[in-house]
NUMARDO-265664 format. One record per residue (C-alpha): z, x, y; residue in three letters. Coordinates in Angstrom, 2 decimals, padded with zeros to 5 digits, m for minus. Layout:
% NUMARDO-265664
Z, X, Y, ALA .
...
//
This chain:
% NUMARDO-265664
m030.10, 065.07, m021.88, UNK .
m033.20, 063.70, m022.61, UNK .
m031.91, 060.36, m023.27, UNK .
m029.17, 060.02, m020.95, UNK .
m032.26, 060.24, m018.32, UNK .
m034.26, 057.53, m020.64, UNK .
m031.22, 055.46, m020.36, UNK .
m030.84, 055.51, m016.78, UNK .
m034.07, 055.15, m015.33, UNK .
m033.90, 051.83, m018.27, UNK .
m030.61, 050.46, m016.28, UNK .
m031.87, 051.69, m013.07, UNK .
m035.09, 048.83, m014.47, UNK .
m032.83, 046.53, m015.41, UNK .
m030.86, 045.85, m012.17, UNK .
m033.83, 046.02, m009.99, UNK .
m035.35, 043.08, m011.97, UNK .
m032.30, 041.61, m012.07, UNK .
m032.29, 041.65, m008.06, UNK .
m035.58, 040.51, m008.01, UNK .
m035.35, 037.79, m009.96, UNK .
m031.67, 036.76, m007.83, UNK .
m034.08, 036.84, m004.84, UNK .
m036.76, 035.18, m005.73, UNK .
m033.89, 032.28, m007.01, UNK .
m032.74, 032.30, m003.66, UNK .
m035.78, 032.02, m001.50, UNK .
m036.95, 028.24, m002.45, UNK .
m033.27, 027.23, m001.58, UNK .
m034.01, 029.26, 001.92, UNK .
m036.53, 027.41, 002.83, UNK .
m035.61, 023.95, 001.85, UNK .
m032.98, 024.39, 004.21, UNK .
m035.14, 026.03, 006.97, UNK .
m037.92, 023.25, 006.45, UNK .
m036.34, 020.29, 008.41, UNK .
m035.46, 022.30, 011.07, UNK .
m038.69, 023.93, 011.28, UNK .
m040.99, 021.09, 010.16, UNK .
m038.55, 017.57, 011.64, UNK .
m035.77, 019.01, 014.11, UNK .
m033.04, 017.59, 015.16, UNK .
m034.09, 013.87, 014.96, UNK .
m034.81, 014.28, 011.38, UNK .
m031.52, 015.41, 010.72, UNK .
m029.73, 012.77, 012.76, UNK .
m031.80, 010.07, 011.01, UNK .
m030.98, 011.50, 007.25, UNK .
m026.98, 011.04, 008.61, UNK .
m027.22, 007.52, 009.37, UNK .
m029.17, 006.54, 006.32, UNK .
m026.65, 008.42, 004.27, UNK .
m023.71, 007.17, 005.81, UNK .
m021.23, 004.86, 004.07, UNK .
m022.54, 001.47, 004.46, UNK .
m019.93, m001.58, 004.29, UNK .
m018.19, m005.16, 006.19, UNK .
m015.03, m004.33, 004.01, UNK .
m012.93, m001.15, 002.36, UNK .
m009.63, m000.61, 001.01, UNK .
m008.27, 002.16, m000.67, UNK .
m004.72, 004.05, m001.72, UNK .
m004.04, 007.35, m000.77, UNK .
m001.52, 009.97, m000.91, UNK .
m001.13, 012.13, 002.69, UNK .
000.66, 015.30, 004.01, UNK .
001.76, 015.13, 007.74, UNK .
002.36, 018.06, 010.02, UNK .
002.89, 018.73, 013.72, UNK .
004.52, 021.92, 014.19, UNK .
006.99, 022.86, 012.04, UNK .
007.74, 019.93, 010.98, UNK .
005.97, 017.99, 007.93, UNK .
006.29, 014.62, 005.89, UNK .
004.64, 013.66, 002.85, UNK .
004.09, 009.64, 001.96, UNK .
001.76, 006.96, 000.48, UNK .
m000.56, 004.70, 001.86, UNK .
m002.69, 001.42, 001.94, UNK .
m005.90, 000.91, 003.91, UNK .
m007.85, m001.71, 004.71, UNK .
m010.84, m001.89, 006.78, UNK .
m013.44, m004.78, 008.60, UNK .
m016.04, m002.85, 009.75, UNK .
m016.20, m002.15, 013.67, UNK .
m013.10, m004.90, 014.18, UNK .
m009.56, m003.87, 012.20, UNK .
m007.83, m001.04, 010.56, UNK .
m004.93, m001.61, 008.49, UNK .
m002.57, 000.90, 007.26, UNK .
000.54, 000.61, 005.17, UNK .
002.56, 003.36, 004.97, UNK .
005.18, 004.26, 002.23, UNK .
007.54, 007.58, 001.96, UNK .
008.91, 009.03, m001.60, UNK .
010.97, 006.22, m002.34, UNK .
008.42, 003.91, m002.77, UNK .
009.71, 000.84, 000.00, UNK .
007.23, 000.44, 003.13, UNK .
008.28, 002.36, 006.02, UNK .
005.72, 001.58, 008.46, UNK .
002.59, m001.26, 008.91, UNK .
m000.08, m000.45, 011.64, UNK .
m002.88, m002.83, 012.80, UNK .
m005.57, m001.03, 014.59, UNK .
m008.13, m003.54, 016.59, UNK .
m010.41, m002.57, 019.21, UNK .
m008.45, m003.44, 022.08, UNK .
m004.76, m002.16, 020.85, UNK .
m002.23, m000.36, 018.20, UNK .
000.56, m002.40, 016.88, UNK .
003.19, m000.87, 014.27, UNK .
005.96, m002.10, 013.13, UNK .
008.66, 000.38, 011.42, UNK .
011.13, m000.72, 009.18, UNK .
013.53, 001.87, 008.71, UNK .
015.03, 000.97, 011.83, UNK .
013.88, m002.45, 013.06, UNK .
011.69, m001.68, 015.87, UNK .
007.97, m002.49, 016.86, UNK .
005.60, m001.44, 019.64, UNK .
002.30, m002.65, 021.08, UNK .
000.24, m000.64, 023.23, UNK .
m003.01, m000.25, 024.35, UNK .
m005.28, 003.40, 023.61, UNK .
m004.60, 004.87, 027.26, UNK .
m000.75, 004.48, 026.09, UNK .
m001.01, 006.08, 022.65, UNK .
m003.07, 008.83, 024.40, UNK .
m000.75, 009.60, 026.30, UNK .
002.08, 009.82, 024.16, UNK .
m000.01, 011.25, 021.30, UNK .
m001.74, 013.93, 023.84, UNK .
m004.84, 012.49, 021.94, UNK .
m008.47, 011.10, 023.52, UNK .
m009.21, 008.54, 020.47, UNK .
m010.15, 005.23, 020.12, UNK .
m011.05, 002.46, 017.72, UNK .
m014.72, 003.99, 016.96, UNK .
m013.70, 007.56, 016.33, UNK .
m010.71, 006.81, 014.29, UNK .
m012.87, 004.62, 011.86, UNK .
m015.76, 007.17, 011.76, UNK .
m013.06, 009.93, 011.05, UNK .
m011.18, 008.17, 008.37, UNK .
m014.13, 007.51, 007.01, UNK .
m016.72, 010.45, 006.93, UNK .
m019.40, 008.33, 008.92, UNK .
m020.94, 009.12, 012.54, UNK .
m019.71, 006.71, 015.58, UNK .
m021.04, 003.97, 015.97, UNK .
m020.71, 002.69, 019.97, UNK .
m022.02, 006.41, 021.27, UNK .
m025.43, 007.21, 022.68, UNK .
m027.13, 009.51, 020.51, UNK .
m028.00, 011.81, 022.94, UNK .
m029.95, 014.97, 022.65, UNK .
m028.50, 017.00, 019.45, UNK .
m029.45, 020.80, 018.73, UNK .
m029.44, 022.05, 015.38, UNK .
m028.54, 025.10, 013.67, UNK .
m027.74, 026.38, 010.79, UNK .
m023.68, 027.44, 009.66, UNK .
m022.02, 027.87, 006.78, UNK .
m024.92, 026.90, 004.61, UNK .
m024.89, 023.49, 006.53, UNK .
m027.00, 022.08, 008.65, UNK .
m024.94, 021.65, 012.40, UNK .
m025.89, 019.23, 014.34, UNK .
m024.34, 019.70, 018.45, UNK .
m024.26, 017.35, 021.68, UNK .
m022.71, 018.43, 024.63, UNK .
m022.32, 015.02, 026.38, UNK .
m022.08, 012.25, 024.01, UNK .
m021.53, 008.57, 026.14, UNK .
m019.70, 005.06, 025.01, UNK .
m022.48, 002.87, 025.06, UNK .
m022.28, 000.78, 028.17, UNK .
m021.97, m002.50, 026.54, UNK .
m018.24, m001.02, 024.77, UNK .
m017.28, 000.12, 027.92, UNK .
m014.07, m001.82, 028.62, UNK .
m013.10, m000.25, 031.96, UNK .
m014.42, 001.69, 034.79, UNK .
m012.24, 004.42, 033.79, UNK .
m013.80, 005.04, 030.12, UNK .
m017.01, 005.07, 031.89, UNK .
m016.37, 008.86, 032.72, UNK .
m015.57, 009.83, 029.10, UNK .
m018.01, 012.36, 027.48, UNK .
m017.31, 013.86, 024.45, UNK .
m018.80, 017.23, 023.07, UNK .
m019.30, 016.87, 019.34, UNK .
m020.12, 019.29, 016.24, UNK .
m021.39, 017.80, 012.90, UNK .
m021.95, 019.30, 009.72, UNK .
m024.44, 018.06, 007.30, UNK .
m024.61, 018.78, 003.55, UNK .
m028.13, 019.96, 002.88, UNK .
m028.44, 018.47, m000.30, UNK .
m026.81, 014.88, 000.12, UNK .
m026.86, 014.72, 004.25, UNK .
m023.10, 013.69, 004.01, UNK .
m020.97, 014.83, 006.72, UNK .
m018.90, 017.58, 005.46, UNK .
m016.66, 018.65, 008.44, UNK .
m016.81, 017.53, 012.09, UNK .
m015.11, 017.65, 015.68, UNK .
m014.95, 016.37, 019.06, UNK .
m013.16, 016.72, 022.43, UNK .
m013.72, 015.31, 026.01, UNK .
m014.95, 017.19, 028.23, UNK .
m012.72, 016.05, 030.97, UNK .
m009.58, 017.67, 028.78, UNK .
m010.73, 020.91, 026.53, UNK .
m007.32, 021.11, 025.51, UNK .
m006.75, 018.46, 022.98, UNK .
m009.75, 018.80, 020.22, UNK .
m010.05, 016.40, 016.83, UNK .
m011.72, 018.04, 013.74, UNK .
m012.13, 016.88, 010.44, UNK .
m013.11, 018.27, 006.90, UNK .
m014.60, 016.25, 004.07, UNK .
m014.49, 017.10, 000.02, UNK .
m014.96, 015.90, m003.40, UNK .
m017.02, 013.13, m002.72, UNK .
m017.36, 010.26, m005.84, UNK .
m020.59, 007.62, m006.20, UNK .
m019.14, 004.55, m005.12, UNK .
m021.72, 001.75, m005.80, UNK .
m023.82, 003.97, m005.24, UNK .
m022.92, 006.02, m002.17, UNK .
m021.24, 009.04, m002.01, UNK .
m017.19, 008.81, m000.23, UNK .
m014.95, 011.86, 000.25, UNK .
m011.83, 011.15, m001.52, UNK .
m010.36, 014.61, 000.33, UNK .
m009.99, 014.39, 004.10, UNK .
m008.20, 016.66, 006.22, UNK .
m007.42, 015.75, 009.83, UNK .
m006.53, 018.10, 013.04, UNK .
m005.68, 017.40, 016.06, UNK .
m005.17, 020.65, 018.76, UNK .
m003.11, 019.70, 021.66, UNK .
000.11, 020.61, 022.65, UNK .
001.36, 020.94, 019.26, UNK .
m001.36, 020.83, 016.62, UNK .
m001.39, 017.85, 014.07, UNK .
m002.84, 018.61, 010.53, UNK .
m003.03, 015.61, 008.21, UNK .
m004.10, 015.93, 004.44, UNK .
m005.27, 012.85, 002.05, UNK .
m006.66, 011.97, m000.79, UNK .
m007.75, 008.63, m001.75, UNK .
m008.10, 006.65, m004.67, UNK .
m008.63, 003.12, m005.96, UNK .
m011.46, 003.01, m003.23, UNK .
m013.01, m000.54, m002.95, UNK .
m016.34, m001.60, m001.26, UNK .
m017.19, m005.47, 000.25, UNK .
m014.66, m007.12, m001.42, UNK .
m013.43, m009.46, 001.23, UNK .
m009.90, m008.84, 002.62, UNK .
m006.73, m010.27, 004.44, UNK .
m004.48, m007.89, 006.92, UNK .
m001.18, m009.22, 006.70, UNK .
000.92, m008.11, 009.53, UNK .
003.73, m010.10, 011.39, UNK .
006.79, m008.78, 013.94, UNK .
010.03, m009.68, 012.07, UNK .
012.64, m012.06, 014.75, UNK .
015.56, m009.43, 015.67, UNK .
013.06, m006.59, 015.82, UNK .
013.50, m004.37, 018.69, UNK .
010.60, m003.77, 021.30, UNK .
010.35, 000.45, 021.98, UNK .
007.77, 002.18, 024.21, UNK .
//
């Protein structure tokens, strides 16, 4: 009996070192993640995003992708190919391995030409808005595709928290800078926006952002398994949602990811093609 007691209280020793020494291995990562908050705020925070952000004038990559909306879902393979803050250009290619689809994004307008069945269209972002039931444009597409923070939108006055084990940085009324403001009409836009911050590299790790005007139709984003590329980090896993009337989940992962080497963006309407809406 005696040493059945011996033995216990010796576990009973054991496992309360053991917890103390779990805790005390868990405190110093506690505060270094308290510390900015505490010490910098939100400003701190915001400034750590931009310097850690992917910095580049060109980027191409390859990339494999899972679409859904609804119940119905796709799979394919793609081409991008990016000049920073001017074009985005997407090839897209389905199991067979022919091109199905080229997009050229710009600033100003969406072009895509499909040729599985000989059509193109041209439209401006109030038109694919409407008919995507999406509030995008040319700035938050490239800072979603990309992992980065927009680029033409006052800062504004971020809160921060703390969620997940992230750092989450929140605006309630985030403007286009006046100088991007193409029309009177985007001059009312105000996005709210949620971004999470890895506390160890400052990367964005998942974000999202609606307009106020419409609370119905909400894009979010998730980052993963970033790789050094020339020396900055890039998420080679992104997954996309869009909530609206039907919600719009898109999964990638890229590869063969290319920084600054200069690039061309081929992309011409074939004669015969037919003109849809």
């Amino acid at each position: 009996m005696r040493n059945k007691l011996l033995l216990r209280k010796g576990l009973l020793s054991l496992l309360a070192i053991l917890s103390i020494m779990f805790i005390a291995s868990c405190s110093p990562s506690r505060k270094a993640i308290k510390a900015p908050i505490k010490e910098e705020g939100a400003d701190y925070l915001f400034k750590k995003l931009k310097e850690h952000e992917l910095k580049f004038t060109w980027f191409s990559g390859r990339f494999s992708a899972e679409y859904k909306n609804g119940k119905k879902s796709t799979s394919f393979n793609g081409q991008i190919r990016i000049r920073k803050d001017s074009v985005i250009w997407l090839s897209l290619t389905p199991g067979l391995g022919i091109e199905a689809m080229r997009l050229i994004i710009t600033q100003d307008s969406v072009k895509m030409i499909n040729k599985l069945n000989n059509t193109y269209f041209i439209a401006d972002y109030d038109e694919v808005n409407r008919f995507l039931k999406t509030n995008i444009d040319f700035d938050i597409l490239q800072a979603y595709l990309l992992g980065n923070d927009l680029q033409f939108y006052e800062d504004g006055k971020f809160r921060v928290t703390i969620e997940k084990g992230d750092y989450k940085l929140s605006t309630a009324a985030r403007l286009k800078l006046k100088k991007y403001i193409r029309n009177s009409e985007e001059n009312t836009r105000a996005y709210i926006q949620n971004i999470w911050l890895d506390s160890e590299t400052f990367k964005i790790s998942e974000a999202d952002v609606k307009e106020i005007s419409d609370e119905n139709i909400k894009l979010g984003a998730t980052y993963g398994d970033f790789e050094n590329i020339e020396g900055q980090l890039f998420p080679k896993k992104l997954n996309v949602t869009i909530w609206a009337d039907n919600t719009i989940k898109v999964k990638a992962t890229f590869s063969r990811i290319t920084v600054d080497a200069p690039l061309q963006f081929p992309f011409r309407i074939p004669s015969g093609y037919r003109q849809v809406k």
